[in-house]
PDB file with one MODEL, atoms N, CA, C and O in Angstrom:
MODEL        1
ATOM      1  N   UNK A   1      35.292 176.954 130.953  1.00  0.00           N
ATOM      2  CA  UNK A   1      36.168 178.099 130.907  1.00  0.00           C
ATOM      3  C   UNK A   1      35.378 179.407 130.932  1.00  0.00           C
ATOM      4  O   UNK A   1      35.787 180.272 131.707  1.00  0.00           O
ATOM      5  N   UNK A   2      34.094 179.714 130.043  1.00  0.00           N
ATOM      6  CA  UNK A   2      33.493 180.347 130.223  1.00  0.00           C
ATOM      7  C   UNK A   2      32.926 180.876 131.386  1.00  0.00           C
ATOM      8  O   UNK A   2      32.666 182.076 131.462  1.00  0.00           O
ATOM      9  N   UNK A   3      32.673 179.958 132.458  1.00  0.00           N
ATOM     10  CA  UNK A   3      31.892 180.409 134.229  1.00  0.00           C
ATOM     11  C   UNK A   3      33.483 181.081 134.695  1.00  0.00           C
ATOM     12  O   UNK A   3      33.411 182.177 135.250  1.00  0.00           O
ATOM     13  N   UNK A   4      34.255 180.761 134.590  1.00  0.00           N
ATOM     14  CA  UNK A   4      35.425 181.459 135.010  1.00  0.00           C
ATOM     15  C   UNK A   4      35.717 183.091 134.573  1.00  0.00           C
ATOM     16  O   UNK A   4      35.959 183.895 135.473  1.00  0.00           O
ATOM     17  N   UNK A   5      35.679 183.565 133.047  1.00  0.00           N
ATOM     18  CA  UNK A   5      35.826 184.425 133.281  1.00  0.00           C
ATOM     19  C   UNK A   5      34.710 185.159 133.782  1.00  0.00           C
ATOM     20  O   UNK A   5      34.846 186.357 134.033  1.00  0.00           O
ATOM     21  N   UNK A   6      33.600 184.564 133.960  1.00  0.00           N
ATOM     22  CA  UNK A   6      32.413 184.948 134.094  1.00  0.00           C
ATOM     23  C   UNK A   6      32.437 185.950 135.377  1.00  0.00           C
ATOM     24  O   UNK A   6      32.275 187.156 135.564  1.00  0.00           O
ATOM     25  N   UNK A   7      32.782 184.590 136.302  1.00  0.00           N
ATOM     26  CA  UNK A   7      33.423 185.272 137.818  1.00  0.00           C
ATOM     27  C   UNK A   7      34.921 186.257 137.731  1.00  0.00           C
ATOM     28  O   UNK A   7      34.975 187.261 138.442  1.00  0.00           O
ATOM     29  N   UNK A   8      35.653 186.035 137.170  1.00  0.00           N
ATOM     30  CA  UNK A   8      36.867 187.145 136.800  1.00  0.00           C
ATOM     31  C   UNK A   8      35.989 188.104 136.501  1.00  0.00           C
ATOM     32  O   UNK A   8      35.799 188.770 137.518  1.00  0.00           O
ATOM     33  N   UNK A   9      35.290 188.544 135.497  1.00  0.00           N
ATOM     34  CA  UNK A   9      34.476 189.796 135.011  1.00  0.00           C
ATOM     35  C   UNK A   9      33.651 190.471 136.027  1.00  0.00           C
ATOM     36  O   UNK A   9      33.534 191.692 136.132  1.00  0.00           O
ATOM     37  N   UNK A  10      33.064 189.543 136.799  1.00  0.00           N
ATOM     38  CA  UNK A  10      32.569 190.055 138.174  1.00  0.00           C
ATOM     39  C   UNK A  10      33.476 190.775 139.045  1.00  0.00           C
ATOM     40  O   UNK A  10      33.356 191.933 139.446  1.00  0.00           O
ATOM     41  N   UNK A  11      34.361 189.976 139.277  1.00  0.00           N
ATOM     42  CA  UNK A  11      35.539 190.455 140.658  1.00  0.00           C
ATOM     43  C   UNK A  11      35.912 191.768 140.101  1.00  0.00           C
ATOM     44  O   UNK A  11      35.794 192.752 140.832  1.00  0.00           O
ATOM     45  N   UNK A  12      36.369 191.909 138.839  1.00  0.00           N
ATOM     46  CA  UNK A  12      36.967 193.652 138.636  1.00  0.00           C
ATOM     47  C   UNK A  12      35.665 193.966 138.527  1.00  0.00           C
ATOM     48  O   UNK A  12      35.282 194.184 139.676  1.00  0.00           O
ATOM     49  N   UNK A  13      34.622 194.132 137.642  1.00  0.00           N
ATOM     50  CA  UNK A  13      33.226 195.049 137.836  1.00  0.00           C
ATOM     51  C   UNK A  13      33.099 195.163 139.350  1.00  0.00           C
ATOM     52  O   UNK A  13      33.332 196.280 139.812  1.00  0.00           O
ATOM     53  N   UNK A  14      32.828 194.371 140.041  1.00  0.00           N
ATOM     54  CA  UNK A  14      32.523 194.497 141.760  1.00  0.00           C
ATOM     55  C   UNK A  14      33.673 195.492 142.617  1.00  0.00           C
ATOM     56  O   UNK A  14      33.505 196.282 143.546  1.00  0.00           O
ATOM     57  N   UNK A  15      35.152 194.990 141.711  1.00  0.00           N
ATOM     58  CA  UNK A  15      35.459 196.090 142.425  1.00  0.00           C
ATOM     59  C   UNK A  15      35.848 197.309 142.328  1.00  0.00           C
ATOM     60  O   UNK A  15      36.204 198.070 143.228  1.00  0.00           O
ATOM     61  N   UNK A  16      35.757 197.531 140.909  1.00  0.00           N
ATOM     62  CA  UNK A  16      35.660 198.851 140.101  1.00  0.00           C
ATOM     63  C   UNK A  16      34.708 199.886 140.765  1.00  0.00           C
ATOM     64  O   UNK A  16      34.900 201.008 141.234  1.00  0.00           O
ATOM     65  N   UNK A  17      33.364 198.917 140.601  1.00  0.00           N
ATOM     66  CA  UNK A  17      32.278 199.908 141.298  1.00  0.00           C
ATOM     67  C   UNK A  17      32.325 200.269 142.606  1.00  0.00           C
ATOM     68  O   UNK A  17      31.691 201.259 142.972  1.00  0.00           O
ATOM     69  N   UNK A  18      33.352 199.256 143.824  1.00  0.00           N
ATOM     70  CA  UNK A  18      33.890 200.129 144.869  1.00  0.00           C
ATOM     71  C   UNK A  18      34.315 200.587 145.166  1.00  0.00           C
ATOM     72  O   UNK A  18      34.184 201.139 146.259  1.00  0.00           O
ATOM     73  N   UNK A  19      35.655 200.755 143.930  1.00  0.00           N
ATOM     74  CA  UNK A  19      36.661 201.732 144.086  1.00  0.00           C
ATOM     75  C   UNK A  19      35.763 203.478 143.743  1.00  0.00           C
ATOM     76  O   UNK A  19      35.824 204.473 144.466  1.00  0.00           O
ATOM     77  N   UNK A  20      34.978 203.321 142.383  1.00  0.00           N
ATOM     78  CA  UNK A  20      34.209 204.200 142.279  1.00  0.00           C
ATOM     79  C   UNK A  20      33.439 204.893 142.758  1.00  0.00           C
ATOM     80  O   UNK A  20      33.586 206.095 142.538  1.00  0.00           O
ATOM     81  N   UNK A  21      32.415 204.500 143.524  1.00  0.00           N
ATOM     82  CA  UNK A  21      31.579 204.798 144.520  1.00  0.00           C
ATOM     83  C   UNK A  21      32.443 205.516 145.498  1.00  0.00           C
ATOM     84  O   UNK A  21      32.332 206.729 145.680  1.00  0.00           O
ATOM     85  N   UNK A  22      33.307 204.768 146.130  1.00  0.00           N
ATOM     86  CA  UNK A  22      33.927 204.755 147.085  1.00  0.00           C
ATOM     87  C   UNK A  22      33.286 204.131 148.147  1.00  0.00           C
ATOM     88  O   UNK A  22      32.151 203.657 148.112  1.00  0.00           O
ATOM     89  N   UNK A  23      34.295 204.147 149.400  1.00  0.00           N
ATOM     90  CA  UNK A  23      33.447 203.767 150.890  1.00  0.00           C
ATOM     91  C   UNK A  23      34.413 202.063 150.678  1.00  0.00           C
ATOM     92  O   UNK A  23      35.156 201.621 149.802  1.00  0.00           O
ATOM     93  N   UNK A  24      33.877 201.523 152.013  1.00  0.00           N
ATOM     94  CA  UNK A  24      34.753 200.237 152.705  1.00  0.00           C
ATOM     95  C   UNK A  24      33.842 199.613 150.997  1.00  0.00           C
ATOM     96  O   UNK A  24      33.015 200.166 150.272  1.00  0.00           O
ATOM     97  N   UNK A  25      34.671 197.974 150.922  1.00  0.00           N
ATOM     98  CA  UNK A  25      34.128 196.996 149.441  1.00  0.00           C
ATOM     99  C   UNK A  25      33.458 195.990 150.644  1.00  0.00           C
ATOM    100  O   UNK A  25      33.409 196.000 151.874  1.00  0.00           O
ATOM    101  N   UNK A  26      33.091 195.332 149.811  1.00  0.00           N
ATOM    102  CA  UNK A  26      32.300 194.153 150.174  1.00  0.00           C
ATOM    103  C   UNK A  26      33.095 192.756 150.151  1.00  0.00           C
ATOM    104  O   UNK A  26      32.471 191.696 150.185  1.00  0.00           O
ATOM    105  N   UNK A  27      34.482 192.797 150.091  1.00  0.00           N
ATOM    106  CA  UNK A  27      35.286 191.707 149.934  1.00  0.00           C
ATOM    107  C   UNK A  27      35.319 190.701 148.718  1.00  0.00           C
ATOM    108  O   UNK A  27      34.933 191.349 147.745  1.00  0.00           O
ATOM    109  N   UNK A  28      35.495 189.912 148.487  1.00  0.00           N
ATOM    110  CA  UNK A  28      36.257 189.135 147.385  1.00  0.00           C
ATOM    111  C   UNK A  28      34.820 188.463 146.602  1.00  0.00           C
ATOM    112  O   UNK A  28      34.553 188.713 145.426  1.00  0.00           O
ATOM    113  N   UNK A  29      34.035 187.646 147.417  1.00  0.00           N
ATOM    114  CA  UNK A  29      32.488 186.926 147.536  1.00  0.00           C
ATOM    115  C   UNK A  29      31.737 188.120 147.097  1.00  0.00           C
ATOM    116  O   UNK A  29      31.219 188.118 145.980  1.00  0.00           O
ATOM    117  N   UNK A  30      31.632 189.170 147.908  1.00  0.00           N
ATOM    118  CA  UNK A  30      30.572 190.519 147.756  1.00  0.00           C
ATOM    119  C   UNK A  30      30.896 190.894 146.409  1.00  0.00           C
ATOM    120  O   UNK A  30      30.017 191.057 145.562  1.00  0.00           O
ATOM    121  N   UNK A  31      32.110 191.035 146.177  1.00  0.00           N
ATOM    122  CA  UNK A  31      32.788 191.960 144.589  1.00  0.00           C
ATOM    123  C   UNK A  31      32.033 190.802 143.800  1.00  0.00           C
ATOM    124  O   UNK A  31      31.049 191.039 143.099  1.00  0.00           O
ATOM    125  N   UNK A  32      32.532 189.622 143.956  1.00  0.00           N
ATOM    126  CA  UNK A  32      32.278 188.970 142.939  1.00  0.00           C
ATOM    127  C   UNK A  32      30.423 189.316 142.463  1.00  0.00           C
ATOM    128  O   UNK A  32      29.979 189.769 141.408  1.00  0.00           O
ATOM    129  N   UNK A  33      29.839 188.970 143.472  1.00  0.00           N
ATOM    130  CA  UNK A  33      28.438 189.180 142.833  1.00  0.00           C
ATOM    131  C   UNK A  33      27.811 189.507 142.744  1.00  0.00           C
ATOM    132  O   UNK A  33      26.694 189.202 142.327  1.00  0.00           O
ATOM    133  N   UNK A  34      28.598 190.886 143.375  1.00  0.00           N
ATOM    134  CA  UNK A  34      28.189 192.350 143.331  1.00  0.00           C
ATOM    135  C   UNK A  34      28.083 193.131 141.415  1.00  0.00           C
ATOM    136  O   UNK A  34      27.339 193.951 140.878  1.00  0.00           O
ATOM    137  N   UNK A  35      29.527 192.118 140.851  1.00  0.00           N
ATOM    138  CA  UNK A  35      29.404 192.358 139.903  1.00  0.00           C
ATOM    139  C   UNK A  35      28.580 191.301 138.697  1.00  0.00           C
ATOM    140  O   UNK A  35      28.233 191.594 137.553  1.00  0.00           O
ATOM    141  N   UNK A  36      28.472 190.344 139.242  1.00  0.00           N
ATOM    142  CA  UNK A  36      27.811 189.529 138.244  1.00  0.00           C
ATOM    143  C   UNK A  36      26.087 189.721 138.536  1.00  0.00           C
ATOM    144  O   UNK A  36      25.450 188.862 137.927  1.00  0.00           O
ATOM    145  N   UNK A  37      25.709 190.139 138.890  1.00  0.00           N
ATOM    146  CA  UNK A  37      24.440 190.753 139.002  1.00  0.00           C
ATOM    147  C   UNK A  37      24.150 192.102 138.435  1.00  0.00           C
ATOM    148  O   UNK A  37      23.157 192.346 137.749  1.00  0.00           O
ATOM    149  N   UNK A  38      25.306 193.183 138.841  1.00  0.00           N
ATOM    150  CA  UNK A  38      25.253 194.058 138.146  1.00  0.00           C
ATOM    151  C   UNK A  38      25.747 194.315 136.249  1.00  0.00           C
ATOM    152  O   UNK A  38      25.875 195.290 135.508  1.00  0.00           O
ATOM    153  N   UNK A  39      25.889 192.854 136.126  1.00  0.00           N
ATOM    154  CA  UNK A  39      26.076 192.759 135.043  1.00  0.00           C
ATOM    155  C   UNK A  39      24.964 192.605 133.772  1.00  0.00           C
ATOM    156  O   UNK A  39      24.789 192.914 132.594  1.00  0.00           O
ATOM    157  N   UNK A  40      24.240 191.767 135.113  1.00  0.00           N
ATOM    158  CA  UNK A  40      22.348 191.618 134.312  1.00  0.00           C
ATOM    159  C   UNK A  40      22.489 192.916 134.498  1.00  0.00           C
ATOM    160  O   UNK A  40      23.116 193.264 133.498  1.00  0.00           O
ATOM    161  N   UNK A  41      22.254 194.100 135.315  1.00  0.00           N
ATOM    162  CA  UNK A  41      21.307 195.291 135.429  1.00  0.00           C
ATOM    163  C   UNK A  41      22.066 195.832 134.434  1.00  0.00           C
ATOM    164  O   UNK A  41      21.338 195.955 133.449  1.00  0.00           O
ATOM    165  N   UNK A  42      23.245 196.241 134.190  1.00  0.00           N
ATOM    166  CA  UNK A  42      23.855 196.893 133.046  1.00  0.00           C
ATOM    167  C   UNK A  42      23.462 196.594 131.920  1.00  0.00           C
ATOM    168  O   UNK A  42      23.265 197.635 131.293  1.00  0.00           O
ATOM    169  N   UNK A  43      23.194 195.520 131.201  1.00  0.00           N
ATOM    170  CA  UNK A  43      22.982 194.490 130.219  1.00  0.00           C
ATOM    171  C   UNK A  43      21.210 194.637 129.986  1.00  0.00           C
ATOM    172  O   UNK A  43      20.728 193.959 129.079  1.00  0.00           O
ATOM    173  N   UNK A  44      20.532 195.283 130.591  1.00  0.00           N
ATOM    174  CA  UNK A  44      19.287 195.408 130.806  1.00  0.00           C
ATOM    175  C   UNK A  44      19.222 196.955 130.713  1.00  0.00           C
ATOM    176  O   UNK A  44      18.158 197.396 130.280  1.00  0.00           O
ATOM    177  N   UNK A  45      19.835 197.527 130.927  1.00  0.00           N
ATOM    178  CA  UNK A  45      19.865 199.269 131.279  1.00  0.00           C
ATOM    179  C   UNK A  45      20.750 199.620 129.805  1.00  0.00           C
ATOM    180  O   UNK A  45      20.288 200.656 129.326  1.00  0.00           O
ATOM    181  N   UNK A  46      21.816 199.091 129.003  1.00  0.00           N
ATOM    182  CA  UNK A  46      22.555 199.322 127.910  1.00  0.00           C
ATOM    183  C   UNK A  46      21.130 198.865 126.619  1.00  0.00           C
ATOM    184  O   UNK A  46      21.008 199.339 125.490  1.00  0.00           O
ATOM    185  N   UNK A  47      20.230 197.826 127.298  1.00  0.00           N
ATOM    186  CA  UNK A  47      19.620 197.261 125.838  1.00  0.00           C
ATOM    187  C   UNK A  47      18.401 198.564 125.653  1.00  0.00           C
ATOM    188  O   UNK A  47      18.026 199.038 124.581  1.00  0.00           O
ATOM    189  N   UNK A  48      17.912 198.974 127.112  1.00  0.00           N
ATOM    190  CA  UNK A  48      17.066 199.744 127.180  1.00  0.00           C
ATOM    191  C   UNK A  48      17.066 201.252 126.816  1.00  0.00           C
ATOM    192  O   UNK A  48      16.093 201.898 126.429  1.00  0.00           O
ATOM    193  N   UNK A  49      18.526 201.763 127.036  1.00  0.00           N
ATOM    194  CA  UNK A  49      18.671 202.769 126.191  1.00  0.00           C
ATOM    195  C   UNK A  49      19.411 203.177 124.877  1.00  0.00           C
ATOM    196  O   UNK A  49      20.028 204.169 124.489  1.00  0.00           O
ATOM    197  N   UNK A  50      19.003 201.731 124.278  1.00  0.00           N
ATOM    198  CA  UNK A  50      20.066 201.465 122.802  1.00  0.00           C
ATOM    199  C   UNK A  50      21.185 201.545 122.613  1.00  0.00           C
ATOM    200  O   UNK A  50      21.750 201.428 121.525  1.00  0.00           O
ATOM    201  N   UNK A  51      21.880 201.850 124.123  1.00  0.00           N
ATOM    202  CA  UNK A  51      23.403 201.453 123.846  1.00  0.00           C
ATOM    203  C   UNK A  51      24.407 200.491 123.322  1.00  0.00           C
ATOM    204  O   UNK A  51      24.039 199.318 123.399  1.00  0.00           O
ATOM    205  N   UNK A  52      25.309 200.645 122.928  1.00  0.00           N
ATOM    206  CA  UNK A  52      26.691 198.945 122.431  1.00  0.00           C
ATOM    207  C   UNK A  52      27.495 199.658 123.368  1.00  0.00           C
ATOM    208  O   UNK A  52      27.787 200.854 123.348  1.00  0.00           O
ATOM    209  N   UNK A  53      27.886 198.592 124.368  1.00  0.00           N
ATOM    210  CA  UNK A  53      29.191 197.979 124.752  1.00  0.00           C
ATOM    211  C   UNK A  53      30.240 198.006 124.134  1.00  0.00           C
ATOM    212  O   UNK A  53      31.261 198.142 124.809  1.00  0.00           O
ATOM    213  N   UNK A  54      30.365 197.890 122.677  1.00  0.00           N
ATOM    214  CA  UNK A  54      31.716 197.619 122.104  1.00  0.00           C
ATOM    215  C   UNK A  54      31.778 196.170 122.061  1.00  0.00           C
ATOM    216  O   UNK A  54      32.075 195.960 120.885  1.00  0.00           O
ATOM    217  N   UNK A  55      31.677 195.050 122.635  1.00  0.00           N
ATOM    218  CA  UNK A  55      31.206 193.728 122.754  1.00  0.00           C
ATOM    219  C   UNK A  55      32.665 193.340 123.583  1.00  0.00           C
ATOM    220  O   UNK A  55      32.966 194.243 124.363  1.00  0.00           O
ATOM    221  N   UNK A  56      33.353 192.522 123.579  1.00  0.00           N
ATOM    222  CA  UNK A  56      34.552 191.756 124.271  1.00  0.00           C
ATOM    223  C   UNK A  56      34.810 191.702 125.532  1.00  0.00           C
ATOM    224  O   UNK A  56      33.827 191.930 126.237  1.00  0.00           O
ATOM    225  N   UNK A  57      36.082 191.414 126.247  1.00  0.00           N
ATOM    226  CA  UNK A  57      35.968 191.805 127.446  1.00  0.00           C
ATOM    227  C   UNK A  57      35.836 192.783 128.485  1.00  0.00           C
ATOM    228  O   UNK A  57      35.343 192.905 129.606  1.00  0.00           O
ATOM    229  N   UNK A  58      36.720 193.656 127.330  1.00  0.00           N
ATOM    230  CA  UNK A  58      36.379 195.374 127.903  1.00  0.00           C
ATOM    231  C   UNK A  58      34.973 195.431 127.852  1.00  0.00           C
ATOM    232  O   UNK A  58      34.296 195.362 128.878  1.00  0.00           O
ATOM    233  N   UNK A  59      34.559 195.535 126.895  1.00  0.00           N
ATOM    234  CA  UNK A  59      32.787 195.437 126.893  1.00  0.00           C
ATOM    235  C   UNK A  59      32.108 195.573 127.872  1.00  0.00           C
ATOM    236  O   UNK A  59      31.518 196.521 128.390  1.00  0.00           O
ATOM    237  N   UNK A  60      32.328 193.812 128.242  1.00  0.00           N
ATOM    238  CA  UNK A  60      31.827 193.152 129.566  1.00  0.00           C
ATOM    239  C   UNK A  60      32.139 193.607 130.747  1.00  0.00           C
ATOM    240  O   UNK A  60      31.461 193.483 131.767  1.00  0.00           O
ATOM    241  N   UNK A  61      33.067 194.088 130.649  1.00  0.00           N
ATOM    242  CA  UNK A  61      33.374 194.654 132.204  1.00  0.00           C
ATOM    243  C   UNK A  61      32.716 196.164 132.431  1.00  0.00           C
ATOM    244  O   UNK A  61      32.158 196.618 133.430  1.00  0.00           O
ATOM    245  N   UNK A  62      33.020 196.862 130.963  1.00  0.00           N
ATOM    246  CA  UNK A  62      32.009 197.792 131.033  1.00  0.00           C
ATOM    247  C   UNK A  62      30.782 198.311 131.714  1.00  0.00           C
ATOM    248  O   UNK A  62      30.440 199.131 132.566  1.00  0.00           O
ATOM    249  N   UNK A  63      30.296 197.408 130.897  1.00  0.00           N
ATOM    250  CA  UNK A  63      28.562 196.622 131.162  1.00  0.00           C
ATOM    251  C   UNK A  63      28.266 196.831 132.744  1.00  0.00           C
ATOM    252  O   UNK A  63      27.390 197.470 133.326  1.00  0.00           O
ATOM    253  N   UNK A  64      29.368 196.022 133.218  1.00  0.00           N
ATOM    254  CA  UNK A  64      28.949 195.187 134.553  1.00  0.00           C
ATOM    255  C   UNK A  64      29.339 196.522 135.371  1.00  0.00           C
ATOM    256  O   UNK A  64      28.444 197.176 135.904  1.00  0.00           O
ATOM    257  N   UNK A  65      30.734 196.927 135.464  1.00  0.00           N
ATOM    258  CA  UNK A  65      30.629 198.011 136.057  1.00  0.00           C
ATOM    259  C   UNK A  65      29.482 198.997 136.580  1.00  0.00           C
ATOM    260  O   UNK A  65      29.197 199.293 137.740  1.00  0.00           O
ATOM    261  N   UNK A  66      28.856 199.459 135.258  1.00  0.00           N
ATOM    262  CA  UNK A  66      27.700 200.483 135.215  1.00  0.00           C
ATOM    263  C   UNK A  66      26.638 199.909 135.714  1.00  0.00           C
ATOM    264  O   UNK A  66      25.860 200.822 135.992  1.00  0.00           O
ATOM    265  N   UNK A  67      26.302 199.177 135.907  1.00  0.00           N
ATOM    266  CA  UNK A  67      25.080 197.798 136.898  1.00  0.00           C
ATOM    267  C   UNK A  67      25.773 197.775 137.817  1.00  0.00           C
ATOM    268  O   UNK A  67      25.083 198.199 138.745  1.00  0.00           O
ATOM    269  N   UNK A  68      27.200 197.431 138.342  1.00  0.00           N
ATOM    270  CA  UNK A  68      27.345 197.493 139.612  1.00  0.00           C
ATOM    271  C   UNK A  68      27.545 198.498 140.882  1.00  0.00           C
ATOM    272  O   UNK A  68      27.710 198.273 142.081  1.00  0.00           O
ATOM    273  N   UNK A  69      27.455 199.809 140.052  1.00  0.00           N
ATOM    274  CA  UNK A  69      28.077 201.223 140.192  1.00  0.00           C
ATOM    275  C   UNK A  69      25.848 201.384 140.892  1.00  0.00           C
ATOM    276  O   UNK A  69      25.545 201.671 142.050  1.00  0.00           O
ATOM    277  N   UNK A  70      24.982 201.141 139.941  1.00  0.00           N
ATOM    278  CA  UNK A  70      23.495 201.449 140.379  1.00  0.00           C
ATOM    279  C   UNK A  70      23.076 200.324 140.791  1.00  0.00           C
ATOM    280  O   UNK A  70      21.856 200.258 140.640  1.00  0.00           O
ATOM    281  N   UNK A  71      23.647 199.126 141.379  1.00  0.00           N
ATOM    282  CA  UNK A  71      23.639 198.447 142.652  1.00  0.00           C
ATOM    283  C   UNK A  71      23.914 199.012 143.624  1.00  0.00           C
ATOM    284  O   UNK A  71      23.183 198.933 144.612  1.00  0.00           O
ATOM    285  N   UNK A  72      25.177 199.828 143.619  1.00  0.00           N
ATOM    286  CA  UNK A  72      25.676 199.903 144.941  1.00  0.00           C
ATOM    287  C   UNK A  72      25.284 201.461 145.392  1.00  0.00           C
ATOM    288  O   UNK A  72      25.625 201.937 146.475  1.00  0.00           O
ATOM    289  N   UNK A  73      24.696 202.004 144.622  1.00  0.00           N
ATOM    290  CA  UNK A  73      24.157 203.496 145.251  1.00  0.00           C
ATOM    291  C   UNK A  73      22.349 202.962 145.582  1.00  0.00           C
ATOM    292  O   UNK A  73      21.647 203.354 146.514  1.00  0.00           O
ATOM    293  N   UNK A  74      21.983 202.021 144.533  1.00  0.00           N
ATOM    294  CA  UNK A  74      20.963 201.582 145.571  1.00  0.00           C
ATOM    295  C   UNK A  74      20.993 201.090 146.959  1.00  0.00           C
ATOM    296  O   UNK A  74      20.378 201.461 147.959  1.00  0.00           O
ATOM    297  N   UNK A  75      21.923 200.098 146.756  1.00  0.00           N
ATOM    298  CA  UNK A  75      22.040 199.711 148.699  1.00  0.00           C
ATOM    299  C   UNK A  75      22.088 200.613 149.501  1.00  0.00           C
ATOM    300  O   UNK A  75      21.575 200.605 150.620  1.00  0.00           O
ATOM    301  N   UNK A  76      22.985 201.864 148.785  1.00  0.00           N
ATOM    302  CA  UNK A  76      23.560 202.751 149.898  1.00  0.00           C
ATOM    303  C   UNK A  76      22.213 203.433 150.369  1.00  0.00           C
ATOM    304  O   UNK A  76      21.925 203.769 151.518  1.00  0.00           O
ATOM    305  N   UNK A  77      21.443 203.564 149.205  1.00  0.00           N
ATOM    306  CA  UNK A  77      19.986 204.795 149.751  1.00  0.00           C
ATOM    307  C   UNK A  77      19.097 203.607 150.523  1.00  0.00           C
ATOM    308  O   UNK A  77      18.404 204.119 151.401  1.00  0.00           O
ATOM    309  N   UNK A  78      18.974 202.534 150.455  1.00  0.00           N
ATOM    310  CA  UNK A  78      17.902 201.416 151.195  1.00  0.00           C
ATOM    311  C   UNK A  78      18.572 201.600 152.147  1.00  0.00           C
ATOM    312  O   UNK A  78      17.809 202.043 153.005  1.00  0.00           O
ATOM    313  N   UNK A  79      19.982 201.503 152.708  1.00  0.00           N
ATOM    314  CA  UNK A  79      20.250 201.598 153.815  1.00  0.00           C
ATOM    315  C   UNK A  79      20.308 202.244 154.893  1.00  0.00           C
ATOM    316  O   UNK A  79      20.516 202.002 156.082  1.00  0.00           O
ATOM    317  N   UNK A  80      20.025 203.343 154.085  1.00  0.00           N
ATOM    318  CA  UNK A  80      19.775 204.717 154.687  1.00  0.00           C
ATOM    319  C   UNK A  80      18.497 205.526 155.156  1.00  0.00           C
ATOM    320  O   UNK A  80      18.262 206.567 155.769  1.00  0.00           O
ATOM    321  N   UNK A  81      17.736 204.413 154.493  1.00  0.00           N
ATOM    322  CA  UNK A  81      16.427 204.743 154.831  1.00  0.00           C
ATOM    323  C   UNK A  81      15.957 203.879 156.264  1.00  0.00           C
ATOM    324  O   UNK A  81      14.829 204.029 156.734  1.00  0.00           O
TER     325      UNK A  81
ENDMDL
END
């Protein structure tokens, strides 16, 4: 049950951060692990500047959001280069 919401927590982080960003999404696959990756980088970037989440699901989506939000402005500048 856990890998499930795992991927649920991804799909809105993934597509939070495209609605945010803005610009075309990366579809359903892309959102998904767009956000579960950006969930490590959030989760790595929150421990590093002593931040709390709040912990739960909001939390988590939190988290992942803000990792998936500096995923996706990284791609945008690699791509651009």
């Amino acid at each position: 049950m856990d890998f499930i919401w795992f991927i649920v927590v991804g799909l809105i982080a993934g597509w939070l951060a495209g609605a945010i960003v803005g610009g075309v999404g990366f579809g359903i696959l892309g959102d998904i692990i767009l956000g579960i990756v950006g969930a490590f980088v959030g989760g790595y970037l929150f421990r590093t500047f002593g931040l709390s989440s709040g912990g739960g699901m909001l939390g988590s989506i939190l988290v992942a959001t803000v990792g998936a939000i500096v995923l996706v402005v990284l791609l945008r500048l690699i791509r651009r280069a």
